[in-house]
C-alpha positions in Angstrom: 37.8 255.5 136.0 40.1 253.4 138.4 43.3 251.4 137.5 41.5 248.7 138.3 39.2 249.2 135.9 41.9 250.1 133.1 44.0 246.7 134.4 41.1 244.3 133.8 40.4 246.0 130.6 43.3 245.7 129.1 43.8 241.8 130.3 40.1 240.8 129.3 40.8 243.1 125.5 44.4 241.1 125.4 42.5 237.8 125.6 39.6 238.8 122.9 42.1 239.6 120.8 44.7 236.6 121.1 41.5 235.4 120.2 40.6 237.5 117.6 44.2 237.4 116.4 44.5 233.3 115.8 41.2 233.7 113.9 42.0 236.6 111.5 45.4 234.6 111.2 43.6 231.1 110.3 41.1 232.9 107.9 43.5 235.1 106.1 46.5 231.7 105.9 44.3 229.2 105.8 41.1 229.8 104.3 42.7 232.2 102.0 39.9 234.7 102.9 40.7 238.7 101.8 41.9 240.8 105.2 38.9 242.8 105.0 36.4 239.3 105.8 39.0 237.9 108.1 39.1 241.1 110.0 35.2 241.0 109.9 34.6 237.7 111.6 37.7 237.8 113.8 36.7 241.0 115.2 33.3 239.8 115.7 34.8 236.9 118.3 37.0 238.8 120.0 35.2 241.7 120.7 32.0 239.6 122.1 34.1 237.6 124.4 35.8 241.0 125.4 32.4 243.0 125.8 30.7 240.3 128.1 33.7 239.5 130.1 34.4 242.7 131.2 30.6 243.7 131.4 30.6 240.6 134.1 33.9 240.7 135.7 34.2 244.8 136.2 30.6 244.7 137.4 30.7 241.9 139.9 27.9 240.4 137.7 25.4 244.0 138.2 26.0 244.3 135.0 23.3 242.6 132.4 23.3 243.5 129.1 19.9 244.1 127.9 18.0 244.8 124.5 18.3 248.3 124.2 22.4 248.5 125.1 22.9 245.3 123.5 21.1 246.7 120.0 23.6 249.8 120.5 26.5 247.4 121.6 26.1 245.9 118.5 25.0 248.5 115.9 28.1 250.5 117.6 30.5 247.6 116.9 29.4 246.6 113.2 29.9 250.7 112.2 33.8 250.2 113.8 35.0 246.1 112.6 33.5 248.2 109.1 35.8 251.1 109.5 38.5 248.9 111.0 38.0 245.7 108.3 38.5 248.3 105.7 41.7 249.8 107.2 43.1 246.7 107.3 42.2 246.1 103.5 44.0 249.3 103.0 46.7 249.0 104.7 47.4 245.9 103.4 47.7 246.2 99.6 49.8 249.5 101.2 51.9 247.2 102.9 52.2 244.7 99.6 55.8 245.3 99.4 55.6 243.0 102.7 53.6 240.6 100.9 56.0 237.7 101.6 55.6 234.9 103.5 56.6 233.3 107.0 55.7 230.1 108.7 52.7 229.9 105.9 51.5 233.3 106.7 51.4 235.9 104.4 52.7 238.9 106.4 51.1 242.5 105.1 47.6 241.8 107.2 49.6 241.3 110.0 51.4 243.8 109.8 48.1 245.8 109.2 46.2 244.7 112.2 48.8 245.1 114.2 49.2 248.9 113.3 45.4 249.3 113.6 45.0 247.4 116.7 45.9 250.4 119.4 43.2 252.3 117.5 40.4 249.4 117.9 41.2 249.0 121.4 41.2 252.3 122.4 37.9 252.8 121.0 36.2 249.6 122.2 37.3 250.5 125.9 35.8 254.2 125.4 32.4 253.3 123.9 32.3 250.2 126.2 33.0 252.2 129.6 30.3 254.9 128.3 28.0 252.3 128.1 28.1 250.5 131.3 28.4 253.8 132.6 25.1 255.1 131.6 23.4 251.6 131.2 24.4 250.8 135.1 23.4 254.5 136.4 19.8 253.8 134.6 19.9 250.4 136.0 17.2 249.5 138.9 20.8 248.6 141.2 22.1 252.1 140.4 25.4 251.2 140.8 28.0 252.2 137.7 31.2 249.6 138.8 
């Protein structure tokens, strides 16, 4: 693991979630949906666009997702936006006492994504890393990054 590696990470993981972010933001104030389904589906967008743009850009393109580490990709990320989604449900009827409002937007999910975020991330990078690793070893190029 190179800073190179952690550097593009952690710019490609800022971007999925700025975009994961505006959409648990328009869900939960605007569609009015709980912070457990906006979490859901916002986590879902980010975490693709993440996933594939690192697996492209840290590989020089070597990289291809296939079936097999795709199906684990996947299952591995509905098991976390699950455990995630309902952290952020917790933590925000914990949070209620925030429950007020700014600019439109009700601030306890915020505030709860933004306490669980560290946590996502961190895990994402780990399980994503292990996975190129071992998918790009097996791979006919042989070459991990």
């Amino acid at each position: 693991m190179n800073i190179k590696n952690i550097i593009t990470f952690v710019m490609l993981s800022g971007l999925g979630w700025l975009i994961d972010f505006a959409v648990f933001g328009m869900l939960v104030g605007f569609v009015h949906l709980t912070p457990f389904f906006s979490n859901y589906i916002s986590s879902v967008c980010g975490a693709a666009f993440a996933f594939f743009a690192y697996s492209v850009i840290s590989t020089k393109g070597l990289y291809r997702p296939r079936g097999r580490e795709l199906g684990i990709y996947i299952a591995y990320q509905i098991a976390s936006i699950t455990v995630f989604s309902l952290a952020i449900e917790f933590l925000s009827r914990l949070f209620g006492v925030y429950n007020f409002v700014v600019v439109g937007l009700v601030v306890a999910p915020f505030l709860a994504k933004v306490v669980v975020t560290p946590f996502s991330l961190l895990t994402n990078y780990v399980v994503s890393r292990l996975l190129i690793g071992v998918f790009s070893v097996a791979s006919p190029t042989g070459r991990a990054n």
